[in-house]
C-alpha positions, 0 to 999 in steps of 0.5 A: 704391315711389315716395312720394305727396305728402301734401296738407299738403305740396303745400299747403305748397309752394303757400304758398311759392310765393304767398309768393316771388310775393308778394316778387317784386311787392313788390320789383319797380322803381317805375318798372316800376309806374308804366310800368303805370298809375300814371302820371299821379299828379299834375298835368302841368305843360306848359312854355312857352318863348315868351310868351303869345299866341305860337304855341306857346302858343296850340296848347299851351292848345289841347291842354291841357283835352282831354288833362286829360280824357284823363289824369285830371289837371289840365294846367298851362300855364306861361309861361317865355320868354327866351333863344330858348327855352332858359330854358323849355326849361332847367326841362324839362331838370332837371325829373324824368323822371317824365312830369309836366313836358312842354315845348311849344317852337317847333321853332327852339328845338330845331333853330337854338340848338345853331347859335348858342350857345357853350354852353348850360345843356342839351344838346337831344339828350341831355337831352330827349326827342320825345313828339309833334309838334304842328303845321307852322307855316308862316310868312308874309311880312306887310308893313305896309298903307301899305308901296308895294307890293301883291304879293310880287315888287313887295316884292322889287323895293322891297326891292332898290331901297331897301337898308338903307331898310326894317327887318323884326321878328323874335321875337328874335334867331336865332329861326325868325323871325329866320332866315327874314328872313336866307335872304330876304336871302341868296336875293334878294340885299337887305339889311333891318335886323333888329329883334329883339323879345322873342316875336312878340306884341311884334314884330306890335304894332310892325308895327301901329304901323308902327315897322317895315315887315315880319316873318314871321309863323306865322300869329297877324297873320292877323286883321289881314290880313283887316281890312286892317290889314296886308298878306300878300304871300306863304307862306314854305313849299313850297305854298301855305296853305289859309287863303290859297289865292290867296296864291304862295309865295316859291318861286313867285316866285323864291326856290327851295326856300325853307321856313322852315317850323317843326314845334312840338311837345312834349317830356319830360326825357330818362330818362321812362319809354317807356310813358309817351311814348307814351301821351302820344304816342297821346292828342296824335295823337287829339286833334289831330284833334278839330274844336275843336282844328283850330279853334285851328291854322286861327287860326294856319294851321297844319297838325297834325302826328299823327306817331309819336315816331321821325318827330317826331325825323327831321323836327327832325334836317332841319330842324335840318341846313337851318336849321344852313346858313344859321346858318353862311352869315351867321354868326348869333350870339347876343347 
């Protein structure tokens, strides 16, 4: 006959049970807790690789206090630029992959150092990681006001009659900015000399001044455009901008395909949690949609970027293989 269980001993048995589940939760990986909300325990330190007042640094303080709300924790934006971004970026990379240190770079830091760098104190693919994709950033071609010319092809035309006469600025040598004045040389077949400036703030107040005669620009010179002070001869992207819809393409006037354009966006040392990356992903794509934070790119003219983690890493690995080319056609070298 079979044998019922007392009530002691299924009691006992429930006792066991609670207490092997009890063991199992004690044991369980810390990284699984903070996977499931511990994170963010501490403030977020963003890292900027350009100088203050640089597009990367104005859309990072754009983002900043809304997903300090988002998160429940202060966000830090800290400046370290040199070296085209890697000296930033470096910090990011041996920073602990704990979702509390993020990188907000230009995309040529990410897309055009691997080109131009015998070695690099960090490998981009191996020791980063895409979180979100902040903006486009289209560059445009700004000429100083008392240049002769007054519309792009009169620029090229200039540009051809007057080799070597005229010099362009870059934010640094074989940054984005540096590489766009080498595909308009290569395209149009001119030759300008290239001045490299540590971060494109530094770069435009030379424009002003007039020591140098053009740069391409992501957009912070715009103000100066409409007072005059400069003048915009063209958008070095496919289409045209919003901001300035009259404004041609260098396409448009002769120079096919030609897109120098960037993707910004931020990034996490290589090894943070997935769970983590994403929510950083879905609480950024939210807010850059906010009114306010439009506001900031429209200053800028730059177009936000909402795109999933997989999409933020197909656009870097294009453009990464367009500016690649150009790094190689005119054997651009760090210094």
């Amino acid at each position: 006959m079979k044998k019922t269980p007392s009530t002691s001993s299924v009691c006992r048995r429930a006792l066991l049970t609670c207490a092997s589940t009890a063991m199992a939760l004690l044991a369980w990986p810390s990284t699984a807790l903070a996977q499931a909300g511990a994170w963010p325990s501490k403030p977020i330190r963003v890292v900027v690789n350009f100088p203050p007042g640089s597009s990367p640094d104005v859309l990072a303080r754009a983002v900043s206090q809304p997903l300090q709300q988002a998160l429940g924790q202060p966000v830090i934006i800290e400046n370290r630029a040199g070296a085209s971004g890697m000296i930033g970026a470096e910090v990011v990379a041996k920073s602990p992959a704990d979702g509390h240190t993020l990188l907000m770079t230009a995309g040529s830091a990410i897309t055009t150092n691997p080109f131009i760098y015998a070695s690099m104190p960090y490998d981009s693919d191996k020791d980063l990681v895409p979180v979100a994709a902040a903006a486009r950033i289209t560059l445009f071609l700004v000429a100083r006001a008392d240049l002769p010319v007054k519309n792009a092809q009169e620029f090229l035309a200039y540009l051809k009659a007057n080799p070597g006469k005229l010099s362009y600025a870059s934010a640094g040598n074989a940054t984005g900015l540096h590489l766009a004045g080498e595909m308009l040389k290569s395209q149009a077949g001119v030759y300008a000399l290239h001045v490299p400036y540590r971060g494109s703030t530094p770069a435009l107040q030379d424009l002003l001044a007039g020591q140098v005669d053009f740069l391409f620009d992501p957009g912070i010179s715009l103000a100066h455009v409409r007072s005059g002070k400069l003048r915009l001869l063209a958008v070095a992207g496919m289409r045209r901008s919003p901001a300035f819809p009259d404004v041609p393409t260098l396409n448009e006037v002769g120079l096919k395909g030609f897109d120098a354009g960037q993707t910004h966006g931020f990034y996490a040392p290589a090894g943070t949690p997935a769970t983590v990356v994403e929510r950083l992903n879905s609480e950024i794509n939210r807010i850059l949609v906010m009114p306010s934070v439009k506001a900031q790119m429209d200053t800028l003219a730059a177009e936000a970027t909402p795109l999933t983690v997989a999409q933020f890493a197909a656009v870097m690995a294009e453009d990464s293989k367009r500016y690649g080319a150009i790094i190689k056609e005119r054997k651009i070298k760090a210094d």
